[in-house]
Structures are given as structure tokens and as C-alpha cells.
C-alpha positions in Angstrom: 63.2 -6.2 11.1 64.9 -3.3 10.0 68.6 -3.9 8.2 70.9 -1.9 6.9 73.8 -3.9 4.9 77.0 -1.6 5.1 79.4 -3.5 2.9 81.0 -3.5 0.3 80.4 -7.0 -1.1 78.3 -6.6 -4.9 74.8 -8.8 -3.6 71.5 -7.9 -4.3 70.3 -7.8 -0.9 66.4 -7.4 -1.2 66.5 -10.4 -4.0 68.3 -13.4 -1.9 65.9 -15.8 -0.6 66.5 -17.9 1.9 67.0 -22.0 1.4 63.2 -23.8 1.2 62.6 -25.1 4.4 61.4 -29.0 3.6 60.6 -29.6 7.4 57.0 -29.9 6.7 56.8 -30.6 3.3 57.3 -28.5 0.4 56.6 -25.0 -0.6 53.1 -24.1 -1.0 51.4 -21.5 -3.1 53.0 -18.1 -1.6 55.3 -19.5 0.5 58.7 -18.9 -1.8 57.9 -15.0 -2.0 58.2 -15.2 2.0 61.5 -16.5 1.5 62.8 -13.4 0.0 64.8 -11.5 2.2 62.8 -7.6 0.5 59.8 -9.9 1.8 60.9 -10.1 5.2 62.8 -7.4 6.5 63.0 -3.5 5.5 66.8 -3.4 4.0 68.7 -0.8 3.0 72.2 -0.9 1.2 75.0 1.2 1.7 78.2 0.0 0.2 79.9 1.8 3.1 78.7 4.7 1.3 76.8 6.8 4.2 78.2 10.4 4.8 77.5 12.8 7.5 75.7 14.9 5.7 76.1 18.9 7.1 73.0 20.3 9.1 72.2 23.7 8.5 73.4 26.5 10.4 75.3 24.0 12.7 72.2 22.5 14.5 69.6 19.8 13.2 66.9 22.4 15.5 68.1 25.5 13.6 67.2 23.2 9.5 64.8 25.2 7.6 61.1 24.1 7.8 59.7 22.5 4.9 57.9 24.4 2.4 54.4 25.5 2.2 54.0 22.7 -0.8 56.1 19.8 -1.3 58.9 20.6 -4.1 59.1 17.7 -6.5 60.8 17.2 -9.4 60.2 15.3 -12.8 63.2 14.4 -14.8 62.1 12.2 -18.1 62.7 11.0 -21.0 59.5 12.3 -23.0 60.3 9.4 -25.7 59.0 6.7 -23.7 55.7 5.6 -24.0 54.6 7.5 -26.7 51.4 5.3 -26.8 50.8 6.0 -23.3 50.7 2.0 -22.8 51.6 2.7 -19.0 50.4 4.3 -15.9 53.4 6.9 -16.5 50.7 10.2 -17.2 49.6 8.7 -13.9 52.7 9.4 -12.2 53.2 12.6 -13.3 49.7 13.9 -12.4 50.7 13.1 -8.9 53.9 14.6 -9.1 52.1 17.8 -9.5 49.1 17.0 -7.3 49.5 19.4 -4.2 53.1 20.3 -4.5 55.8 22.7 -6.8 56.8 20.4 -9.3 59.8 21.4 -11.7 59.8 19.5 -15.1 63.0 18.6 -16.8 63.5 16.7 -20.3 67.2 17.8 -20.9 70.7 17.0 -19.4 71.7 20.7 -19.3 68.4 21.9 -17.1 69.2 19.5 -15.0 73.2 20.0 -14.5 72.2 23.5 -14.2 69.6 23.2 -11.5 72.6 21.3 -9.4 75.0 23.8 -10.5 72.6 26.9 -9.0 73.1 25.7 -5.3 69.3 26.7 -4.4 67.6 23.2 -5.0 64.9 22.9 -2.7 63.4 19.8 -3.6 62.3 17.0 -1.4 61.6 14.3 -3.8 63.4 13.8 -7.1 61.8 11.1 -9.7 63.5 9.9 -12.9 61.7 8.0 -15.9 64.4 7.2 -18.3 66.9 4.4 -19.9 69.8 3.5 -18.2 73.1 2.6 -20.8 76.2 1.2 -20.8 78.8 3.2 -22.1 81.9 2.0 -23.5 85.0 3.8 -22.8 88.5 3.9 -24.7 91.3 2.2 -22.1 88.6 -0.9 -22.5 87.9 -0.8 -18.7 84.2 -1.1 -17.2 81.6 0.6 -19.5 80.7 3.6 -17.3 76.9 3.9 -16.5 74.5 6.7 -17.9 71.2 7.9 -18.1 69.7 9.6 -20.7 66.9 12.0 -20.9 64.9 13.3 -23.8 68.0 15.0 -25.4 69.9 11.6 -25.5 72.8 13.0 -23.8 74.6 11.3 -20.9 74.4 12.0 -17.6 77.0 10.0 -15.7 78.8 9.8 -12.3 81.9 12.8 -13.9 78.8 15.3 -14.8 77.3 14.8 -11.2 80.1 15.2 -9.1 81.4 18.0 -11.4 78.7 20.4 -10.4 79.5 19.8 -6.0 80.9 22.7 -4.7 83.2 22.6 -1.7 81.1 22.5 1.1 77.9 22.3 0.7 75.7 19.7 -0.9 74.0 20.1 -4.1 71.0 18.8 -2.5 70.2 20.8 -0.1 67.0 19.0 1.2 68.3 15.8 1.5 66.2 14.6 -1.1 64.8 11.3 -2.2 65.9 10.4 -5.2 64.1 7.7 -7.3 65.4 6.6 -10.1 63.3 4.5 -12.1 65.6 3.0 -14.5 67.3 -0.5 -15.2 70.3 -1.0 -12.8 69.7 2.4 -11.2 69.1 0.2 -7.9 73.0 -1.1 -7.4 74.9 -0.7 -4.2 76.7 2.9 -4.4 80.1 1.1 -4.6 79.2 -1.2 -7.5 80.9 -0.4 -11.3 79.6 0.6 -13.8 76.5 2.1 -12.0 77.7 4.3 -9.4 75.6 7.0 -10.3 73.2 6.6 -7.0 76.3 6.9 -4.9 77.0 10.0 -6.5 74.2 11.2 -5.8 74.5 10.3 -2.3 77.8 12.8 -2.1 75.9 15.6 -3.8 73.5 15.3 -0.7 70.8 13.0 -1.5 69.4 10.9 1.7 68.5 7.9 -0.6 68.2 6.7 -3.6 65.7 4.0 -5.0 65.9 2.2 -8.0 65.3 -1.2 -10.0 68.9 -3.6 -9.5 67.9 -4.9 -12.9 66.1 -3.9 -16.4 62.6 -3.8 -15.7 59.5 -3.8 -17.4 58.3 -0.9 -18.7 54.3 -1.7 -17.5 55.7 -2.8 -14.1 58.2 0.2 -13.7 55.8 2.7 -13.9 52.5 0.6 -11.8 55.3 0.8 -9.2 56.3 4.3 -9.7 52.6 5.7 -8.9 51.9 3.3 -6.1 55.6 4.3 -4.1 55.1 8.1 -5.4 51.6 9.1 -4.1 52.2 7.1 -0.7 55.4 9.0 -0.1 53.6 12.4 -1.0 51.7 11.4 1.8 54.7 12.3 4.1 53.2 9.9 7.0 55.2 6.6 5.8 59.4 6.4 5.3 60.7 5.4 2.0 62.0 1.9 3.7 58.4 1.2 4.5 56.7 2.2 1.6 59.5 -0.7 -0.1 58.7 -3.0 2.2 55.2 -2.4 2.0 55.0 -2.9 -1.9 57.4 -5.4 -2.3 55.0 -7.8 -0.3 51.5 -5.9 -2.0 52.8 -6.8 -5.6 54.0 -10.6 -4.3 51.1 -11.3 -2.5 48.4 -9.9 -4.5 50.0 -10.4 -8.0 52.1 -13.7 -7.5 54.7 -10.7 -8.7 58.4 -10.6 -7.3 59.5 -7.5 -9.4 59.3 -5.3 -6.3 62.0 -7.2 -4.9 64.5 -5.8 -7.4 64.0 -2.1 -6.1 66.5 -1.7 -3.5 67.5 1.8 -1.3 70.8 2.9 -1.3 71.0 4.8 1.9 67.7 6.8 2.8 65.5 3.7 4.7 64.8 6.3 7.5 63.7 9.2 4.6 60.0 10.8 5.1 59.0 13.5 2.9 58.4 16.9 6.0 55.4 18.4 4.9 54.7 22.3 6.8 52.6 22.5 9.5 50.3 25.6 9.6 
């Protein structure tokens, strides 16, 4: 079953399990993973967040074809892994594996990429640290991520860079987000930075709903990554898909914590020649 949970209430969708069902005796080996709702059911979360995004030149028949190579981008935090511990080279390899991939390491490249209006990319991956900021009038820290410069990039800097009409995301992109809260509905404080995303034009966001293992974040970074680049499965499917491969054949219920905000329905166009 498909869902799509358009509300406004703060859950964790993919992570709520439902009650053990004692009928004919207890749980066995397995059986609590296929309680979990991200086990079940493709879900994506909206907060009431789901724009009409506009369609080029009026018509969804008159969009622009997808380019000749997929146009990827890598936004990171080079300080991580330094060791090279994790499968993170990995991911990056196929980011660049049959495609344009643009590399950023600093808040300003990537501010001014939004700011230029011509962003043609299809898919948009982050590998950095999420932080909780703390702001003066002692309201709710305000979320940021950070890239190799250490600077913040927050909900203010996003938004600050739409113009008036059209989206800063041309494309409609997928952007994944592979750091610690990233993954919370669009509507939830502090981290509302997938939702602004959303409004600069992004179909969907992914992320983690909590902090998450280095080792695990990136395993599941280059298993969702090179089966997207495939452009034959949707970004709720590929979810799905990996939240039951890592609980089934790794007893692991991490991929439960990365949830879609907006975007279930995202497939990355490749050309046709």
C-alpha cells in the first residue's frame, strides 16, 4: 500500500509499529520488523506541505527533456571520514558514474548555484552534520547543516535565494539529505530545512528522522543512490525496498528512520536517444 500522511501532527510515520499480535503466540524471529509501518506500506510525509509546483511553459507536454547525462550533485562536508572507515568514496564514485556531477564543499557555491536560477539537476545528495543552533529570544534552536567550511546553511539562507516565480529547482529534484534529523516532516521546528527545500522546487526530500550512524548512513547512501541512477524505480520504492532489505537480511531497522517528505512518486527521467 501506498500512503501519503498529509498532516500536520509531529509522528515519525515510517518508525510506528503496530501492537504485537498475541493471537498465535508470540513474536518470532522477524516478525516485529513486519510490524513497522516503513515495513509495510510505501509512506510518504507531507506536513500539509505539497505545492503545485509550475510546469514549464504552461504545459506538463511542453517540460524540457531530460539531459543527455543525468545531472547530480555532491554537496559534503570533506571532514568526515577522513579514514575512509565508510562506503562514502563509494557513493561518490557513483555519483559521477554516467552522469554531470557538480561537487560542492562550501555554503557559498552552493547559495550561489540556487541564486543563478539555471540548476539543472535531477538528483541532489548531501553528506554532512546536521546542528542545533541556538538563537537569542531563547525560542527553538533553529536547524543547520554545515559543510566543509563550517558555516550554516539554514531554512533563512534557502528561502532567501527564491525568486518570485519560479523555483530554484528547476528539475524538480530529489534531494537527499543524509544527515541526522534531516528526515522530519516539513512542518516540524527546528528542522524545517527539507520543507524549504520543498518551496524552492524540490519534488522530495529524503533523510534520516534521527542521528544516525555514520557506517549505516553511508551503506545506505550507495545502496538508494546507484538504484535511483537507474531511473527504472521511484524514490518511494527504492525506501520501501531497502527498509525491508536492511531488516530482513541484517536484523537492522535503521532504514526505517529515512522518511520522504513529499517526492514518493519521484523517478530520476533519463534521455531517450
Amino acid at each position: 500500500m501506498r500512503i501519503r500522511v498529509d498532516s500536520d501532527l509531529f509522528l515519525p510515520w515510517p518508525m510506528l509499529a503496530l501492537p504485537e499480535d498475541t493471537t498465535n503466540g508470540p513474536d518470532g524471529p522477524g516478525d516485529a520488523f513486519r510490524r513497522f509501518l516503513g515495513y509495510r506500506h510505501q509512506i510518504e510525509q507531507t506536513g500539509g506541505h505539497h505545492p503545485r509546483f509550475p510546469v514549464p511553459a504552461g504545459d506538463e507536454h511542453d517540460a524540457p527533456p531530460p539531459p543527455l547525462s543525468p545531472v547530480v550533485s555532491l554537496n559534503h562536508d570533506k571532514g568526515i571520514d577522513p579514514q575512509g572507515v565508510t562506503r562514502a568514496a563509494e557513493v561518490a564514485s557513483a555519483l559521477a558514474t554516467g552522469t554531470v556531477r557538480v561537487e560542492r564543499a562550501l555554503r557559498d557555491e552552493l547559495l550561489r548555484a540556487l541564486r543563478s536560477g539555471g540548476l539543472d539537476e535531477q538528483l541532489m545528495y548531501f553528506w554532512c552534520h546536521g546542528h542545533f543552533r541556538p538563537v537569542a529570544d531563547d525560542s527553538a534552536p533553529l536547524f543547520v547543516l554545515r559543510l566543509s567550511d563550517g558555516k550554516d546553511i539554514d531554512v533563512p539562507a534557502v528561502l532567501a535565494e527564491r525568486g518570485p516565480a519560479d523555483p530554484l529547482l528547476a528539475r524538480r529534484p530529489l534531494v537527499f539529505l543524509n544527515a541526522g534529523y534531516t528526515g522530519l516532516p516539513a512542518t516540524a521546528e527546528p528542522a524545517r530545512l527539507g520543507g524549504a527545500l520543498i518551496e524552492a522546487g524540490a519534488g522530495g526530500v529524503l533523510g534520516p528522522q534521527i542521528e544516525m550512524p555514520q557506517l549505516f548512513a553511508a551503506e545506505y547512501a550507495h545502496a538508494y543512490v546507484t538504484r535511483y541512477l537507474g531511473g527504472r524505480e521511484t524514490a518511494g520504492e527504492i525506501v520501501h525496498g531497502l527498509a525491508r532489505h536492511f531488516a530482513d537480511a541484517w536484523s537492522n531497522p535503521l532504514g526505517f528512520a529515512y522518511a520522504l517528505q513529499c517526492g514518493m512518486d519521484n523517478r530520476l527521467e533519463r534521455a531517450t536517444v
